[in-house]
C-alpha positions in Angstrom: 28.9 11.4 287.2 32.0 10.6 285.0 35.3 10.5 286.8 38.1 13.7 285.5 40.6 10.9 284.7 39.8 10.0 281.0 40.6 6.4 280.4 41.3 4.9 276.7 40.2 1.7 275.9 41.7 -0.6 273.3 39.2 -3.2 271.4 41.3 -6.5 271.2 41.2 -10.7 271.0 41.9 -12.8 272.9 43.7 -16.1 270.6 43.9 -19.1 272.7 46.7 -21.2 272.0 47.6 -24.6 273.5 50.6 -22.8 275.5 49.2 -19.3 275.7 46.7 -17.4 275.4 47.6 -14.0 272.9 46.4 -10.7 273.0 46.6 -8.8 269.6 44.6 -5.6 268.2 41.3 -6.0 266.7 42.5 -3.3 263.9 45.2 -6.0 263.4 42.4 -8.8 262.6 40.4 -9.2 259.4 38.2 -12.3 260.2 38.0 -15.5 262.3 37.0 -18.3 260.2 36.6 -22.0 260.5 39.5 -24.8 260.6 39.4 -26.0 256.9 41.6 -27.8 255.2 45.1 -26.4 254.2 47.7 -27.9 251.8 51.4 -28.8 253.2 54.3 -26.6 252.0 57.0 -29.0 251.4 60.7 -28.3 253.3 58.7 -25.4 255.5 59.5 -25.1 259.3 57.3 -27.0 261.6 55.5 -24.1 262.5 54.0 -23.9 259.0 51.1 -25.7 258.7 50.3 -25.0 255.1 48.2 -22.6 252.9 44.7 -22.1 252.5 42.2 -20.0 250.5 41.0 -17.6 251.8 38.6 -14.9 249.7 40.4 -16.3 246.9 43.5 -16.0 248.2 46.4 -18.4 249.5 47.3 -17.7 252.8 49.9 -19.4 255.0 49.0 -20.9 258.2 51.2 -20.8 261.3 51.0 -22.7 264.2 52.4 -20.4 267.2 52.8 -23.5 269.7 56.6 -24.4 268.2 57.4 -20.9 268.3 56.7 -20.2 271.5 57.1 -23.5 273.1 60.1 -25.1 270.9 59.0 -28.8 272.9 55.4 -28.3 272.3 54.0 -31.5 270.5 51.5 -30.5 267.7 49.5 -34.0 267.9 46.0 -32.9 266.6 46.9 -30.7 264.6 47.2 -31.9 261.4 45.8 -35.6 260.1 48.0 -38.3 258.9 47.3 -37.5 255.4 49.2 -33.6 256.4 45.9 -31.5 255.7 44.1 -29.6 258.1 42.1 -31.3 260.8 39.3 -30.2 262.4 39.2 -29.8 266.2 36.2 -28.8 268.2 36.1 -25.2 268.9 39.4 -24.4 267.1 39.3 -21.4 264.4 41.8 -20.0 262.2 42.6 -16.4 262.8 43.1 -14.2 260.0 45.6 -11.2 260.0 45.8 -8.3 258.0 49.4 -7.8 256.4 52.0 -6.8 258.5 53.2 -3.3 258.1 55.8 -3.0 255.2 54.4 -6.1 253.8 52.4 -6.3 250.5 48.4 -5.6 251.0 48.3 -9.2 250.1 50.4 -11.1 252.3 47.4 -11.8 255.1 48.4 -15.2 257.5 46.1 -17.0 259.1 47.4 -18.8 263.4 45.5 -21.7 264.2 43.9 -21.4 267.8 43.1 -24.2 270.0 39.8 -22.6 271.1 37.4 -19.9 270.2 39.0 -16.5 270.2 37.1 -13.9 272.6 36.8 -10.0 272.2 38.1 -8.1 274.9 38.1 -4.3 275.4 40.7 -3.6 277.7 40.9 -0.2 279.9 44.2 1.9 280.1 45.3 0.9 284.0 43.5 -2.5 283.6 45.6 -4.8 283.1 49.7 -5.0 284.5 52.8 -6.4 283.2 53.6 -9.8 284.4 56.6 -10.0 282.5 59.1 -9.6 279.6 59.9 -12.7 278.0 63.3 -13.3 277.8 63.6 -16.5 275.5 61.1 -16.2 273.1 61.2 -15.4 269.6 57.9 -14.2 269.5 56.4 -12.7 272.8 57.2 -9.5 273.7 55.7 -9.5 277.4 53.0 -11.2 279.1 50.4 -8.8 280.9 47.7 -9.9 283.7 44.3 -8.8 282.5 41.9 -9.9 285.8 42.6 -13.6 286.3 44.3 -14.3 282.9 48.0 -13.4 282.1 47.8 -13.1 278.2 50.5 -12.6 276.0 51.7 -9.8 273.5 53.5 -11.0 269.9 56.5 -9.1 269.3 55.0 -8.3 265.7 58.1 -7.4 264.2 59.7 -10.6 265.4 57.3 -12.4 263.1 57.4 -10.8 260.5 61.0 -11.6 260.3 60.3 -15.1 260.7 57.0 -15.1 258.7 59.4 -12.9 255.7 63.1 -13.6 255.9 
């Protein structure tokens, strides 16, 4: 017999990173797809990788590590020539446009592992904490025996659109 207490559950991925694991919407998600190579954008910040096709379209690639972790070393992940290397297990996740942004403007965040669906139930998971110093985590939530990390979405799209 079901319980009174309705519970909501939101359907959502886990993106490993090398300093974090993230948590984000599956609705914010169009598709995971392989590490393939990317072409450099000259004079972008370190945390620009470079742009790839996608569907026929360019799409920048971020790597989160620098943003999160300003001393986080990105050996591995480009090769020497600058173009997008392939690590084992590593994908590139795809996002829909951030809201306000043009329906084209999808971005792609390089993980260090395959990301994992999760469906997590309202009173499941627990704030850990806020995250003072970062430009790009809001808070950091305990989901069983993984603390995972929520973007501040509006916090990259300023950086992502300045």
């Amino acid at each position: 017999m079901k319980s009174a207490r309705s519970t909501e559950s939101l359907h959502a991925l886990e993106v490993p990173t090398r300093v974090v694991s993230l948590l984000v919407p599956s609705t914010c998600v169009a598709e995971v797809v392989p590490r393939s190579t990317y072409v450099p954008v000259p004079l972008s910040p370190d945390w620009v990788l470079g742009v790839m096709s996608w569907r026929s379209r360019p799409v920048p690639v971020i790597s989160l590590e620098p943003l999160i972790d300003p001393g986080s070393v990105q050996s591995g992940i480009q090769n020497s020539d600058g173009t997008g290397a392939q690590r084992r297990g590593s994908k590139i996740v795809i996002f829909y446009p951030l809201p306000g942004r043009n329906p084209w403007e999808f971005f792609g965040i390089v993980t260090s592992a395959e990301p994992q669906s999760r469906v997590i139930d309202s009173g499941e998971g627990s704030v850990v904490a806020a995250v003072p110093g970062s430009k790009i985590i809001a808070m950091t939530i305990q989901v069983g025996d993984a603390a995972l990390a929520i973007p501040d979405l509006d916090a990259l799209a300023a950086l992502l659109y300045p």
